[in-house]
BAVEXDO-524017 format. One record per residue (C-alpha): residue in one letter; x, y, z; residue number from 1. Coordinates in Angstrom, 2 decimals. Layout:
residues N
+---+---------+---------+---------+-----+
: r :       X :       Y :       Z :   k :
+---+---------+---------+---------+-----+
: A :       X :       Y :       Z : NUM :
...
+---+---------+---------+---------+-----+
END
This chain:
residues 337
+---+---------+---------+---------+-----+
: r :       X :       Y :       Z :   k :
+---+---------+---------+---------+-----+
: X :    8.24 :   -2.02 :   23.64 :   1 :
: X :    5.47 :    0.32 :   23.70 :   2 :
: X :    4.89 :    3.20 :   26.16 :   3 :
: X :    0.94 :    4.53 :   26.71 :   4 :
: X :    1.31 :    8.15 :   27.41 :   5 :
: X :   -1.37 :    9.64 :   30.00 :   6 :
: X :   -3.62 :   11.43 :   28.00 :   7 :
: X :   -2.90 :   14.76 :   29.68 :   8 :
: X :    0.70 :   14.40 :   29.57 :   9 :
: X :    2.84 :   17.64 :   28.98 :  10 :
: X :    5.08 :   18.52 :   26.12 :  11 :
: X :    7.90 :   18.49 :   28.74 :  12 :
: X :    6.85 :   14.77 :   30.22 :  13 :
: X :    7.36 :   13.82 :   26.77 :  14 :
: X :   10.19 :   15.12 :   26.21 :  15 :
: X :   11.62 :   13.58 :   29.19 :  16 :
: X :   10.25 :   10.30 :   28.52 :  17 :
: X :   11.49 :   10.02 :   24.93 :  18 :
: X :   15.05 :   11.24 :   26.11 :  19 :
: X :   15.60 :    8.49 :   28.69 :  20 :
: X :   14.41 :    5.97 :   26.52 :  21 :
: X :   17.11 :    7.22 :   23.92 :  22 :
: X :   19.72 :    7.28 :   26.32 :  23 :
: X :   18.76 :    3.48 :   27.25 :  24 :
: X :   19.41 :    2.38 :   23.57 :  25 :
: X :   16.32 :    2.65 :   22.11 :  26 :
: X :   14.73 :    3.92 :   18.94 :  27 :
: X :   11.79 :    6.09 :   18.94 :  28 :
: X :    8.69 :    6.13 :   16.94 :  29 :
: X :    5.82 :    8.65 :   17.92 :  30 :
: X :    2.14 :    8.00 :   17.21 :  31 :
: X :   -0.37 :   10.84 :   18.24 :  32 :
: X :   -3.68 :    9.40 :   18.09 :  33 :
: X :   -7.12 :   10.84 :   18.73 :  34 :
: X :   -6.83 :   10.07 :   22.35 :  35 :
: X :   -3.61 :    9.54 :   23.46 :  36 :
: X :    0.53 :    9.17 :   21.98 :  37 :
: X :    2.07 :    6.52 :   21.59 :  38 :
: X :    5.94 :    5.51 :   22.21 :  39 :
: X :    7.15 :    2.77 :   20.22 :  40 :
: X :   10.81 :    1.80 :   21.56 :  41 :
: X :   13.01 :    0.03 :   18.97 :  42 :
: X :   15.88 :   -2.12 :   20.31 :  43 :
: X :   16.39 :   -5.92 :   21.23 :  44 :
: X :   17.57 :   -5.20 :   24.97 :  45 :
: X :   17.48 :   -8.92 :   26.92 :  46 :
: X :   16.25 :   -8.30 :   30.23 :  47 :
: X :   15.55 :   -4.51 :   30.46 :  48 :
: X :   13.24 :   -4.18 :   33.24 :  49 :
: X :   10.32 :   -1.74 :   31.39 :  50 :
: X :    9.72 :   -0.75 :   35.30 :  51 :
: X :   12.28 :    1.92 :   34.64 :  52 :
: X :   10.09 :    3.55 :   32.14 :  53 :
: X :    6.85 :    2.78 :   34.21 :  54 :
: X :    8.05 :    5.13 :   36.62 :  55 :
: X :    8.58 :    8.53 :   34.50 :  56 :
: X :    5.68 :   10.90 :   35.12 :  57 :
: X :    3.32 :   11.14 :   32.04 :  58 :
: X :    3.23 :    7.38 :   31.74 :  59 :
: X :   -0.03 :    5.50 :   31.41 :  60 :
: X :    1.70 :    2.19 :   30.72 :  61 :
: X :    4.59 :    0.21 :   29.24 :  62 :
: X :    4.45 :   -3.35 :   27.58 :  63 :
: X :    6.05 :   -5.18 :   25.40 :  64 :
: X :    5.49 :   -6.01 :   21.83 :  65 :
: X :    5.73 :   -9.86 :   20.72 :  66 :
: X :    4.90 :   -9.55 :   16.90 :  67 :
: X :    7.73 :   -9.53 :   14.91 :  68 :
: X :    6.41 :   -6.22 :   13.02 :  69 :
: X :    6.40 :   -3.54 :   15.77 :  70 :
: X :    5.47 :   -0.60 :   14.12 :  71 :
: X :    3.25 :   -1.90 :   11.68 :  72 :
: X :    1.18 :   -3.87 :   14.65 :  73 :
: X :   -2.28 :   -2.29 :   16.05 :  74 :
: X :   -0.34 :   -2.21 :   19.86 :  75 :
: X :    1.56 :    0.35 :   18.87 :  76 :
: X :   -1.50 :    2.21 :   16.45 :  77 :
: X :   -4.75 :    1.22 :   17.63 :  78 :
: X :   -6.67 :    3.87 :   14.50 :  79 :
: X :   -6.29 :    2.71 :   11.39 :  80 :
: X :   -3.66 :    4.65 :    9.15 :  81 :
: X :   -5.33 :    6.88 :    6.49 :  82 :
: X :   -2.56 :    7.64 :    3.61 :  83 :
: X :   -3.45 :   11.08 :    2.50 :  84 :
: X :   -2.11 :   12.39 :   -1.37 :  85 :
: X :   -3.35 :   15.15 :   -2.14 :  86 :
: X :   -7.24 :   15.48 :   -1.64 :  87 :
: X :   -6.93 :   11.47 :   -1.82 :  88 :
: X :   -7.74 :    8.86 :    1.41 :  89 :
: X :   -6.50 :    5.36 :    1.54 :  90 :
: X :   -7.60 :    3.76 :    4.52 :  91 :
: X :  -10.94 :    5.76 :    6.01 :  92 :
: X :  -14.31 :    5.31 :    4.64 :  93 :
: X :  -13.95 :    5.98 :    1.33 :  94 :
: X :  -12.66 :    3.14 :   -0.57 :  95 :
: X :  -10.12 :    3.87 :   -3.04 :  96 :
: X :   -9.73 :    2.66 :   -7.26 :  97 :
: X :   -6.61 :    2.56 :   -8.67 :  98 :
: X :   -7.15 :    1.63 :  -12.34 :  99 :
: X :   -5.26 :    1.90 :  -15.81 : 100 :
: X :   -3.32 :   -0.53 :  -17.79 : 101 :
: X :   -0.16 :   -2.82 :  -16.92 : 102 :
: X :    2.12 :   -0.67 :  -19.23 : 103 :
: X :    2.20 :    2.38 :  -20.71 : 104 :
: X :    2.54 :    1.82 :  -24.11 : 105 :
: X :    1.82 :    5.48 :  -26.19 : 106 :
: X :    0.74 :    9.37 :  -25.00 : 107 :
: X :   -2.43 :    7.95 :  -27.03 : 108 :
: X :   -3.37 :    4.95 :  -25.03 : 109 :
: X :   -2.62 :    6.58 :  -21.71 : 110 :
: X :   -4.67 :    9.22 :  -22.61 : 111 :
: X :   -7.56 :    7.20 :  -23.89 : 112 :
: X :   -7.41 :    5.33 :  -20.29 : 113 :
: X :   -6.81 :    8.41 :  -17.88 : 114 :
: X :  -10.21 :    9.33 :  -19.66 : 115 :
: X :  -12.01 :    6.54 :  -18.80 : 116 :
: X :  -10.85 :    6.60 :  -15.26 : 117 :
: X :  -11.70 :   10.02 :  -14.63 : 118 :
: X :  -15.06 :    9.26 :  -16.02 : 119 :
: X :  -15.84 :    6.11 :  -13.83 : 120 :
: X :  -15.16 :    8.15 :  -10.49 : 121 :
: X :  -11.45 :    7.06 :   -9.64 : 122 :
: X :   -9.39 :    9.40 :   -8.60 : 123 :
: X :   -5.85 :    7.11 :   -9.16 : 124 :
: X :   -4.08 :    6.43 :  -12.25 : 125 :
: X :   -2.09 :    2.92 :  -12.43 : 126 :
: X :    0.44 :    2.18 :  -15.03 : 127 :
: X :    3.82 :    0.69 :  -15.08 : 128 :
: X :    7.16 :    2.75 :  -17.49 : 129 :
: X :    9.78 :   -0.05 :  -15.88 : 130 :
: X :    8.34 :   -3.84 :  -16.14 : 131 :
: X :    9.87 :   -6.45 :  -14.16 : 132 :
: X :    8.85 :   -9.29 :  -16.83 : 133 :
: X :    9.64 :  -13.24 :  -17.06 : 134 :
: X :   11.25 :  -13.16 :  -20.51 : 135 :
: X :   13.92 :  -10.69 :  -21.15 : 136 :
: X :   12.23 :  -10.70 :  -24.67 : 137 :
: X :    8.99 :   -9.01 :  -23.23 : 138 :
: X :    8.27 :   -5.71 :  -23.22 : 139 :
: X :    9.96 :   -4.30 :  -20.42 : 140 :
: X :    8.53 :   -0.57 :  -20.61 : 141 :
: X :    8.87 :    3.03 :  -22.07 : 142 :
: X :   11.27 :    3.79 :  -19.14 : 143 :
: X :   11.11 :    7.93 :  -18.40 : 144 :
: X :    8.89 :    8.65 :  -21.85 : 145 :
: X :    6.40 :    6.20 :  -19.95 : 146 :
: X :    6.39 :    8.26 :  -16.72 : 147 :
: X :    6.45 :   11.69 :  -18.54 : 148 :
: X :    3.32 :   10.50 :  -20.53 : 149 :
: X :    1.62 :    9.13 :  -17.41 : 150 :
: X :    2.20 :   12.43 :  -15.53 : 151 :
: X :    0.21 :   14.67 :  -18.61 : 152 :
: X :   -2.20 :   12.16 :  -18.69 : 153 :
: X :   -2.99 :   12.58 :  -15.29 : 154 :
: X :   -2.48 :   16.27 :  -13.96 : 155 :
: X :   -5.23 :   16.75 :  -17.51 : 156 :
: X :   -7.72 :   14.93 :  -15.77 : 157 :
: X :   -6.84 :   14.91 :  -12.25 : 158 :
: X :   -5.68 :   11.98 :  -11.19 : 159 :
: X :   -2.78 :   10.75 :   -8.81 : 160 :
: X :   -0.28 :    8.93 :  -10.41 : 161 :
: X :    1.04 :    5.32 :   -8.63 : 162 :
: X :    4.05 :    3.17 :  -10.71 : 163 :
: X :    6.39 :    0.66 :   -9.99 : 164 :
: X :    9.92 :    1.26 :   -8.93 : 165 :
: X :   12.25 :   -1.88 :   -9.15 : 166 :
: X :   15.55 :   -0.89 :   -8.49 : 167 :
: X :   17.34 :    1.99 :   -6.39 : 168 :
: X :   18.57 :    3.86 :   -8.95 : 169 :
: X :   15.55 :    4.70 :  -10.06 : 170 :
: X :   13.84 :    6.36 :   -6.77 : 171 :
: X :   15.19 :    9.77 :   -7.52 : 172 :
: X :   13.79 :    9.66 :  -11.12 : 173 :
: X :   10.16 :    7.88 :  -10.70 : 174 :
: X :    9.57 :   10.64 :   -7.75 : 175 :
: X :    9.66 :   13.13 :  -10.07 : 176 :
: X :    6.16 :   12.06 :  -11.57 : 177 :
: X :    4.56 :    9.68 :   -8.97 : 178 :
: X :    2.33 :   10.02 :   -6.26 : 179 :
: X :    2.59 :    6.57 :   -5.00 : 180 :
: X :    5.25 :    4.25 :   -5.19 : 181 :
: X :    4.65 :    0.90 :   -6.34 : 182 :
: X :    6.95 :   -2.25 :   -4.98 : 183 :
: X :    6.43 :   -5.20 :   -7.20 : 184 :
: X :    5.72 :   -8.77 :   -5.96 : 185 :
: X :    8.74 :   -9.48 :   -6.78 : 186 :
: X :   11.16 :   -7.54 :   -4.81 : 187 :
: X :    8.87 :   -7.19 :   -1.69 : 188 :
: X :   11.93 :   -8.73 :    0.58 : 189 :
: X :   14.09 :   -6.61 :   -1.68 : 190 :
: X :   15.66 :   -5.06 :    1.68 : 191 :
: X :   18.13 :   -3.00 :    0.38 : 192 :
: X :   15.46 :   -1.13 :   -1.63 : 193 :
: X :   12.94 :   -1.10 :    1.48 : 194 :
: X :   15.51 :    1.13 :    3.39 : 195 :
: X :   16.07 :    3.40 :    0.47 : 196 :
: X :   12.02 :    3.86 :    0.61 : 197 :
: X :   12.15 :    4.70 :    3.98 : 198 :
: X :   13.84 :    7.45 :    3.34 : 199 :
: X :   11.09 :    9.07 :    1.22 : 200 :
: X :    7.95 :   11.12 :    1.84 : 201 :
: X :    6.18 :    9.42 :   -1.06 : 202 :
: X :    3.82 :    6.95 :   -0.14 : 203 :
: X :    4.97 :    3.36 :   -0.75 : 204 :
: X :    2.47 :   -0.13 :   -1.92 : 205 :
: X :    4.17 :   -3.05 :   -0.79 : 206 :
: X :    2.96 :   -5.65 :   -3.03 : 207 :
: X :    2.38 :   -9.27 :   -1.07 : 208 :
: X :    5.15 :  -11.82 :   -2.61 : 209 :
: X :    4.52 :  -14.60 :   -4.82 : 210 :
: X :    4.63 :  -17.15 :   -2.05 : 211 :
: X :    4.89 :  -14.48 :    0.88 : 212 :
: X :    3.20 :  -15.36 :    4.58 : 213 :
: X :    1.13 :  -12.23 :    5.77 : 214 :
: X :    3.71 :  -11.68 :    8.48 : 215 :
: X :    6.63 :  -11.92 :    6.04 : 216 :
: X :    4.55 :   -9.16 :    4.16 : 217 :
: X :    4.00 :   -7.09 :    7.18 : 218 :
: X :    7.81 :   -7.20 :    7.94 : 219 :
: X :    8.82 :   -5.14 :    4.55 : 220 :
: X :    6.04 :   -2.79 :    5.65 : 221 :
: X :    7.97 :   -2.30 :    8.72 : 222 :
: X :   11.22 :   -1.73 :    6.93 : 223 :
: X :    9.59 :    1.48 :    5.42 : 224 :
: X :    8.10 :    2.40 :    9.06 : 225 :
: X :   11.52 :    1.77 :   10.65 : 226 :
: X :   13.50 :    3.98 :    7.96 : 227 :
: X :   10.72 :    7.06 :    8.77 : 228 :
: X :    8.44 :    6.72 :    5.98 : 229 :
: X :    5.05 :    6.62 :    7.41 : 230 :
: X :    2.57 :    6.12 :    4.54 : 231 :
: X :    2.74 :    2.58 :    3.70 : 232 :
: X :    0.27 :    0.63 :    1.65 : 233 :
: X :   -0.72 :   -2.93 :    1.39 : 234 :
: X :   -1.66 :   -4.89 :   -1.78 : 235 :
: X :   -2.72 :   -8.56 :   -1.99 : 236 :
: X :   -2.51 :   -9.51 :   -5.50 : 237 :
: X :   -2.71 :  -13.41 :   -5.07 : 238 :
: X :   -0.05 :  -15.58 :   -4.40 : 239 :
: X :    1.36 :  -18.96 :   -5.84 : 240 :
: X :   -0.13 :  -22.40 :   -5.26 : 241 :
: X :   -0.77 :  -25.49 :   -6.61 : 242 :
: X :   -4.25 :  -24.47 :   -8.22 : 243 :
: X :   -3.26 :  -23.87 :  -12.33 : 244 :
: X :   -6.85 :  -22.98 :  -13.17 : 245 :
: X :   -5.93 :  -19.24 :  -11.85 : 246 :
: X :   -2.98 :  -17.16 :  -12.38 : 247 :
: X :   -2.14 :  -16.64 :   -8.55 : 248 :
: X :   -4.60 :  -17.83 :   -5.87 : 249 :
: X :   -6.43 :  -14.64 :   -4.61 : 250 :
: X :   -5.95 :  -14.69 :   -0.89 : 251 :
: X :   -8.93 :  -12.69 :    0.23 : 252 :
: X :   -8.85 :  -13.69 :    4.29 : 253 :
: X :   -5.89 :  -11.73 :    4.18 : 254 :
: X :   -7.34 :   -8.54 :    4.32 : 255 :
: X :   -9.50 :   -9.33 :    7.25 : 256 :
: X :   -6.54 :  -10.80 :    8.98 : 257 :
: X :   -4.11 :   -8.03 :    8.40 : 258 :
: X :   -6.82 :   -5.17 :    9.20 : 259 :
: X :   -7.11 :   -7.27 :   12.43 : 260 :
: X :   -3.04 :   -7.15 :   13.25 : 261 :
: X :   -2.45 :   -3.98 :   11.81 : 262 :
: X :   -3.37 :   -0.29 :   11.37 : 263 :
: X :   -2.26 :   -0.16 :    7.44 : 264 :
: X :   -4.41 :    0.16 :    4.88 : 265 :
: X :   -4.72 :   -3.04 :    2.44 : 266 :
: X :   -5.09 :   -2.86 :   -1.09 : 267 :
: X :   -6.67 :   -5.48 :   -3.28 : 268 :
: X :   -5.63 :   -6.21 :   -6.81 : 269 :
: X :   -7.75 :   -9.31 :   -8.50 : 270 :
: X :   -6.31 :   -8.25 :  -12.02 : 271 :
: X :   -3.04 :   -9.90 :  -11.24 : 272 :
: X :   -4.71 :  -12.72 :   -8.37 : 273 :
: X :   -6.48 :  -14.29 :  -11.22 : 274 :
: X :   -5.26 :  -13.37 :  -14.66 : 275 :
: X :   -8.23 :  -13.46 :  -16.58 : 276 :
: X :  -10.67 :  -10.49 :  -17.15 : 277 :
: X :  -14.30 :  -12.28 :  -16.33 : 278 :
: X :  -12.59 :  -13.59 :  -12.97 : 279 :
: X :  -11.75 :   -9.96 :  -12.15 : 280 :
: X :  -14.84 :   -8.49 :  -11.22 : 281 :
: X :  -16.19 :  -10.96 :   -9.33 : 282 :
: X :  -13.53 :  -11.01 :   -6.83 : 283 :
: X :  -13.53 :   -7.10 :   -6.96 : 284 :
: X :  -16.74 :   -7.14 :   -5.95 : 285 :
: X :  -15.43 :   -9.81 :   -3.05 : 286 :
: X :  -12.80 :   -7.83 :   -2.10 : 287 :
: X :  -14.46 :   -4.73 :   -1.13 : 288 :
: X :  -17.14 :   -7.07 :    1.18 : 289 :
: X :  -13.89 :   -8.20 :    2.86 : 290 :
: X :  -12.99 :   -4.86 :    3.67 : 291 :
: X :  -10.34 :   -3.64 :    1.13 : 292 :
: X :   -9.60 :    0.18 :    1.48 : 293 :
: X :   -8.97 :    0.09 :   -1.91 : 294 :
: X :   -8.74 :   -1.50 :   -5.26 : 295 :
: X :   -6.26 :   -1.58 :   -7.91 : 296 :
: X :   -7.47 :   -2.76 :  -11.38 : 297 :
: X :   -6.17 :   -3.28 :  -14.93 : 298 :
: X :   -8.21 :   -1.69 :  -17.92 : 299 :
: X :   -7.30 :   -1.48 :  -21.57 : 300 :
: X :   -9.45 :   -0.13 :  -24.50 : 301 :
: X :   -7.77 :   -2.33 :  -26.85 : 302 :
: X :   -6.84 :   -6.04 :  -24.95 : 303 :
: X :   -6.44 :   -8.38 :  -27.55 : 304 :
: X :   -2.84 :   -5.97 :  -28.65 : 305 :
: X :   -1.63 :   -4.46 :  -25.17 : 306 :
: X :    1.84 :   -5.37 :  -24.48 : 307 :
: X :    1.45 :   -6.39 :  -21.17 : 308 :
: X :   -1.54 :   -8.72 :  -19.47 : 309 :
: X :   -3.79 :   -7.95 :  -21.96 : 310 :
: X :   -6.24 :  -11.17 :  -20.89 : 311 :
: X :   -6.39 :   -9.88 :  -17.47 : 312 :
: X :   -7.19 :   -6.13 :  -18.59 : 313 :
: X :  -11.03 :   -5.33 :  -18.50 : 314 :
: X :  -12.43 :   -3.22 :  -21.22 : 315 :
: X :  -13.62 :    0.71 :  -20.18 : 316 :
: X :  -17.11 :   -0.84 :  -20.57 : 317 :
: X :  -16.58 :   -3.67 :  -18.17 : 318 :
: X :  -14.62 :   -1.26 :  -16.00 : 319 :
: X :  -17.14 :    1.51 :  -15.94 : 320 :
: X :  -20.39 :   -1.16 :  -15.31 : 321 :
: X :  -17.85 :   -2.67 :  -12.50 : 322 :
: X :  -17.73 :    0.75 :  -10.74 : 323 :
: X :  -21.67 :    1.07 :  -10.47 : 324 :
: X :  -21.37 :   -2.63 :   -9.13 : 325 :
: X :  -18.91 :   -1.66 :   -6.63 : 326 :
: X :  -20.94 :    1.38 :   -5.79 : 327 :
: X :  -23.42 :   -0.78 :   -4.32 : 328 :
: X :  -21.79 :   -3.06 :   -2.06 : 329 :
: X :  -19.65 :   -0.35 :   -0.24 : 330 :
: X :  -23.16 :    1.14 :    0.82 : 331 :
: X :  -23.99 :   -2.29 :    2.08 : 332 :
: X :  -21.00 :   -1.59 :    4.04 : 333 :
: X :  -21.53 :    2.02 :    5.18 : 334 :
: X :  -18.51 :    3.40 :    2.80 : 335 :
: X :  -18.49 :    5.17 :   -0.21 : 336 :
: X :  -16.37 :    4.42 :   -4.15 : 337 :
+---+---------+---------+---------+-----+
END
């Protein structure tokens, strides 16, 4: 359910408003927009007549929510969410670059690419210490060296840090060094680590699933929402289908389509949608006409002997001539990279 405050409701209207809806069962999330706040009410209550919150003075209006995904949904935030790190925006005008390689492999490497990052404009450094892989014979990560390196890397040139996180036990250690928490395709309807999430003040990326519907993706977002943890992110990243001449099938209507349901910020990563580096920046340069806030891509100096998705990783040449690219179509658009 969501209650419309009048927009020159008092502090004590509030107040009272938010304490009767507590003491009929229900869960409250605030939203202060521009214009107006917004109650949501959490709580399945059959039959609850929302007359007896119509009535409270400082009410504008009461409805209820049909979308599974209440707190993610635009009825309950009609402005779009703008994650702020730092003297970083995901989510307004400027669109965002989040670029490095899959792994972190050496203090050298990491370096090298932090460089090149820095130098193209972006103000995000990517790179993964734990790897969820296929094969338990892959490389799997530098673990805490990774992070440590990542973190020097980026507060010499800086840059935010985002990485992946793939288990619980390992919340209280990656937020020592990150910026932005990464959750993998893979353990996006993880639930139990959703709710640990939730808890934090570090922004989370929720990662569409391999073969994940958009509401299915907007529903982990809501787990973080629902826990408290306001600054969620959005990535498509592709997801399975028949087609074999692509790694993942780069869903690209989905940003239009979320951005339409829902006030969170969407991400776009075509390193991992299509697998192969001369796919990539074409549908970069597709994703930010579709409207991506922001885009998360792969670079290595040295591809042929990365660990980790080396033929997806474009080389700091590619990258940097990709950026000017970029550059051009957001100002088609009226935003800035």
């Amino acid at each position: 359910m969501v209650v419309i405050l009048e927009n020159k409701a008092t502090e004590e209207q509030i107040k009272n408003v938010k304490q009767h809806l507590e003491d009929f069962g229900f869960q409250i999330h605030e939203s202060a927009g521009v214009q107006r706040t917004i109650l949501g009410a959490i709580g399945v209550k059959p039959g609850f007549d929302i007359r007896k919150v119509k009535i409270l003075e400082g009410v504008a209006d009461v409805y209820r929510v049909t979308s599974p995904f209440k707190l993610a949904s635009r009825n309950f935030k009609e402005e779009k969410t703008i994650v702020k790190i730092k003297d970083v925006e995901i989510g307004g005008d400027h669109i965002g670059v989040m670029a490095g390689p899959c792994s972190v492999e050496s203090e050298e490497q990491i370096f090298k690419l932090a460089a090149i990052v820095k130098e193209s404009g972006s103000k995000i450094l990517r790179g993964g210490a734990f790897k969820p892989r296929s094969s338990p014979y892959s490389f799997q990560g530098l673990g805490e060296d990774g992070l440590k390196m990542m973190r020097k890397a980026a507060d010499e040139y800086g840059l935010l840090v985002i990485t992946e996180v793939m288990q619980i036990d390992q919340i209280e250690l990656i937020a020592k060094y990150t910026d932005i928490f990464q959750l993998g395709a893979r353990n996006m309807q993880n639930f139990s680590l959703l709710k640990e999430l939730s808890k934090s003040d570090i922004p989370v990326m929720v990662k569409r699933g391999l073969s994940a519907t958009i509401e299915e993706w907007l529903m982990s977002g809501e787990y973080i929402l629902a826990g408290g943890n306001k600054n969620v992110i959005l990535c498509e990243r592709g997801i399975r289908t028949f087609e074999p001449y692509t790694r993942n099938t780069f869903d690209l209507s989905a940003i239009p389509v979320v951005h339409n349901r829902s006030h969170l910020p969407v991400v776009a990563d075509p390193s991992h949608a299509t697998g192969l580096r001369d796919q990539v920046p074409p549908m970069a340069r597709a994703a930010v006409a579709a409207g991506a806030d922001a885009l998360m891509i792969e670079i290595h100096h040295d591809p042929e002997n990365a660990l980790s998705d080396g033929p997806q990783a474009l080389l700091p040449e590619t990258f940097l001539n990709l950026m000017s690219e970029l550059k051009e179509i957001a100002r088609a658009i009226r935003k800035t990279i």
